[in-house]
N, C-alpha and C positions, 0 to 999 in steps of 0.2 A: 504494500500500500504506500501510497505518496504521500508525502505529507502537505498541507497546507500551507501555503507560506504567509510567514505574519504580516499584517501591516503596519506600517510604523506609527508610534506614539502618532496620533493628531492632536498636537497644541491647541490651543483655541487660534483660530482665525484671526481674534481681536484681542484686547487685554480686557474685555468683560469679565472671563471668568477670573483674571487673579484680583480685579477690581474688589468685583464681590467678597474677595479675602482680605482686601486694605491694600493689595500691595499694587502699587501704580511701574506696572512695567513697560518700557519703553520696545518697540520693535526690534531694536539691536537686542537687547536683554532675552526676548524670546527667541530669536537666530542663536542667540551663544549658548541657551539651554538646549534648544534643540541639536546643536552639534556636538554636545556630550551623552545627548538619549542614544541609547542601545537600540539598531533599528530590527532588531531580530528579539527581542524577549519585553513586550509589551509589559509585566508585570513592573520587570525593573523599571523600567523607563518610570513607569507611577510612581515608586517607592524614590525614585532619584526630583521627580518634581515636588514631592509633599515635603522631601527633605530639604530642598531648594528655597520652599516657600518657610518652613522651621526656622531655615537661617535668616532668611531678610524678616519675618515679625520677630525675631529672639534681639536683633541689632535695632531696629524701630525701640524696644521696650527700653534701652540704653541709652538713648539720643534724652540729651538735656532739653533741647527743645523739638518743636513738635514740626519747624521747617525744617529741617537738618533728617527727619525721620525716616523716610524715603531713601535718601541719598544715603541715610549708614545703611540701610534693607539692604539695598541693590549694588553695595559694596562687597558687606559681607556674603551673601548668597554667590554673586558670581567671582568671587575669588575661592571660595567655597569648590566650586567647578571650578576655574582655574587650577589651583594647588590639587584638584586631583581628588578631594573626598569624594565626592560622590563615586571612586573607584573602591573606597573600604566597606560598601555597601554589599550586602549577601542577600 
């Protein structure tokens, strides 16, 4: 039997859905997650965006003030990706 081949992670289209989480992602921000998603195992791919979203609200709850909050999210999340965590993920 053949196997079925996955389709890849679908981001959202738009930044709606991470809206509705607080987190105001920019189009480049959604490009840089999607090129650390795993385009063969859909589950990880989920478990590497919830962790994504983990790091930018856990850096928001640290910002002294509340314009700054966004900009520490979307530091820490995609350096996050960058340095590679999202590779210590099982």
């Amino acid at each position: 039997m053949i196997a079925a081949k996955q389709q890849p992670i679908a981001l959202p289209a738009n930044s709606h859905v991470f809206h509705m989480l607080g987190i105001q992602v920019t189009n480049r921000d959604l490009a840089h997650l999607h090129k650390h998603l795993p385009s063969d195992d859909q589950l990880h791919g989920a478990v590497i965006v919830c962790e994504y979203v983990k790091h930018w609200r856990k850096a928001m709850t640290s910002a002294v003030n509340r314009d700054n909050a966004q900009s520490l999210g979307r530091y820490a999340a995609n350096r996050w990706l960058t340095m590679g965590g999202h590779n210590s993920i099982s």
